[in-house]
C-alpha positions in Angstrom: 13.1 6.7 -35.3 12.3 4.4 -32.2 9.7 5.6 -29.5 10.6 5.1 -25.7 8.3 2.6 -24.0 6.9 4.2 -21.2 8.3 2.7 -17.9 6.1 1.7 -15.3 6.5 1.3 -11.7 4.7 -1.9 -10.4 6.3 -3.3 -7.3 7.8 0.2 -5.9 6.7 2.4 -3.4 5.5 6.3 -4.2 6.6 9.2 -1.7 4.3 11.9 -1.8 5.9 15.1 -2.2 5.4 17.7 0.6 3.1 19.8 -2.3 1.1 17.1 -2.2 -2.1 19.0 -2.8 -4.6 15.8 -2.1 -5.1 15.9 1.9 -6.1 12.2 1.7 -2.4 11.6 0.0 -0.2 14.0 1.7 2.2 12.1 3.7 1.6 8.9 2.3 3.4 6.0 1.3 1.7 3.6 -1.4 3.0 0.0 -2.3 2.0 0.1 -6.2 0.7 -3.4 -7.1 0.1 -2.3 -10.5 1.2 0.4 -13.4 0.3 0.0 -16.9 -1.0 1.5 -19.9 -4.9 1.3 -18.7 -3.6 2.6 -15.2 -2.5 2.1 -11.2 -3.3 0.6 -8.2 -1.8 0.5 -5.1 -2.3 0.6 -0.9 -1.4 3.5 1.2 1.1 1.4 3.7 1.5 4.5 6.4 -2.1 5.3 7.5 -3.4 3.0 10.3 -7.5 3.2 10.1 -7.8 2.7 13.8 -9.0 -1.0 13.4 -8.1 -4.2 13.4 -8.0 -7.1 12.8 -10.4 -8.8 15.6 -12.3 -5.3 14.4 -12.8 -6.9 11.2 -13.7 -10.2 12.3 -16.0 -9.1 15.2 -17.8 -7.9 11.7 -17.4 -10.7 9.6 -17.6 -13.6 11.9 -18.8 -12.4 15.4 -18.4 -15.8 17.4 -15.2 -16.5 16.5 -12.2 -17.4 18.5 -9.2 -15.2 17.5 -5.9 -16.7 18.0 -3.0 -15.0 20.0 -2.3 -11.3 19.2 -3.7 -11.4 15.4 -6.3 -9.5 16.9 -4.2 -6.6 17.0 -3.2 -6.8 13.6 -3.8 -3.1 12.1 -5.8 -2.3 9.3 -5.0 1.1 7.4 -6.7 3.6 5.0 -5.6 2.1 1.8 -6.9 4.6 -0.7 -10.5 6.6 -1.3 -11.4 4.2 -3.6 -14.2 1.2 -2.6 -12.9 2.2 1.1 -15.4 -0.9 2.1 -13.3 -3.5 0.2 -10.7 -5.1 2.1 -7.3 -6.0 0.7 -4.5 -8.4 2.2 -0.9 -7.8 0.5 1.2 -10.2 1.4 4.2 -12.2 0.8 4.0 -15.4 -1.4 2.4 -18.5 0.4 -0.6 -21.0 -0.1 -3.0 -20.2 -3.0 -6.2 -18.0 -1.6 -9.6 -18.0 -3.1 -8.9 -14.4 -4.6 -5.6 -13.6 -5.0 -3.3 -12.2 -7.5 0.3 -12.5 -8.2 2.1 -9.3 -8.1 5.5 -11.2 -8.7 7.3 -10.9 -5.0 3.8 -10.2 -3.3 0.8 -11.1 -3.4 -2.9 -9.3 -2.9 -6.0 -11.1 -2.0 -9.2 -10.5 -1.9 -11.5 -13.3 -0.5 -12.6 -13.9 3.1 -10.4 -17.3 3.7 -6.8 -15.4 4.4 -8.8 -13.0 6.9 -10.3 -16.4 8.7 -7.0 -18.1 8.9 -4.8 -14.9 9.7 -7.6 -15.0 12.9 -6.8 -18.3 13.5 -3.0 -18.0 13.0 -2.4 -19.8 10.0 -2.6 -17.4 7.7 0.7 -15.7 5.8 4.0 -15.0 7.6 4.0 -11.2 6.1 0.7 -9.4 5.9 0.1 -6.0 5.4 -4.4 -5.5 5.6 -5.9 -2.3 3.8 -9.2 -1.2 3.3 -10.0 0.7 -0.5 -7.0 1.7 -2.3 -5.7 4.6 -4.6 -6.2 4.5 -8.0 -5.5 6.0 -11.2 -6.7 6.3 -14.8 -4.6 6.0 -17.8 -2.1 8.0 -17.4 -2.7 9.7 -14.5 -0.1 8.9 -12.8 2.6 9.4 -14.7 1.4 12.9 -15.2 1.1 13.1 -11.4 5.1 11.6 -11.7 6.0 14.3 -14.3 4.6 17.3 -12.3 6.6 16.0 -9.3 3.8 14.9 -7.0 5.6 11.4 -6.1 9.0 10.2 -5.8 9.4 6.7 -6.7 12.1 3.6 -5.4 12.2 -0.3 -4.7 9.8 -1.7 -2.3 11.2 -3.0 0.2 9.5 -5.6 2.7 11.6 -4.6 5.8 9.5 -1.3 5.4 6.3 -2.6 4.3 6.2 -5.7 6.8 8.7 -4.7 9.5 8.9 -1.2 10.6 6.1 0.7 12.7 3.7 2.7 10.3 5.0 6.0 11.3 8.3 5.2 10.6 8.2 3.7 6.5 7.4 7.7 5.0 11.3 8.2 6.0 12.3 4.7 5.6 11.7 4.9 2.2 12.9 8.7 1.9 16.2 7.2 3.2 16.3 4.4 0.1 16.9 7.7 -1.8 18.8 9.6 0.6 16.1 12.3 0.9 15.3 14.1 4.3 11.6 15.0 3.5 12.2 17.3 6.4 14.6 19.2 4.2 12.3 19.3 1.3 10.3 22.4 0.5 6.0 22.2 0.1 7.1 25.7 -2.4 7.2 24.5 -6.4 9.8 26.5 -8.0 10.6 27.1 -11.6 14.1 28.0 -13.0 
């Protein structure tokens, strides 16, 4: 008799479901960077925070000169957890003080991508975040079992690309779902 491996989702997105009973997840769209036996952890890619990235600095590093629109860069809500932390998913580049490889991606953690994103030399593709979502062993795939998330290939168009308020759908659409059409109700047959 052979068991089935559990399969784990590390380098896709999660579509909340409209019963989404967590207000701080409903409507969200989270890039998972990882999924394994001890756990999760991703970025909620759809929720600007308001600041940005001259915010940040202006914090960090009040005298110095931001190049060209970086400033504007937005930061978003990337989970409840350590929402003081500040995360930089990106696309692969130059080695960072703190960084790990997520295979496509990359996250870092360390202050030297934030000073030369402000000074324009930082990586092509950046997405910043500040906390993330996490889970505990098997959490989330209980979360997956009850139907709380729907699941499908990152894509960097929609992580990197499209306006904030657009990815929830964009994603949606990599499954054909309209999560218009889709009912908050849970139903049993």
């Amino acid at each position: 008799m052979s068991t089935l491996e559990p399969t784990y989702l590390k380098d896709q997105f999660l579509i909340a479901m409209p019963q989404m009973a967590d207000p701080r997840f409903a409507h969200s769209l989270i890039y998972l960077c990882e999924h394994n036996a001890e756990g999760a952890m991703g970025l909620i890619i759809n929720q600007p925070s308001g600041l940005n990235l001259g915010d940040v600095m202006l914090q960090l590093v009040p005298d110095l000169d931001i190049v060209g629109n970086t400033a504007v860069q937005p930061v978003f809500n990337g989970g409840p957890v350590q929402p003081e932390r500040g995360f930089v998913l990106h696309a692969n580049g130059q080695p960072w003080q703190a960084t790990v490889e997520l295979g496509v991606l990359q996250l870092t953690t360390s202050r030297d991508i934030l000073l030369a994103m402000a000074r324009g030399e930082g990586p092509n593709a950046a997405l910043l975040a500040l906390g993330y979502a996490g889970w505990g062993a098997g959490q989330l795939d209980q979360e997956l079992a009850d139907n709380v998330w729907l699941s499908c290939p990152a894509d960097q168009q929609i992580l990197f690309k499209l306006p904030a308020d657009k990815r929830l759908q964009a994603a949606a659409d990599k499954l054909g779902i309209d999560l218009n059409l889709l009912s908050s109700q849970a139903g049993h047959a």
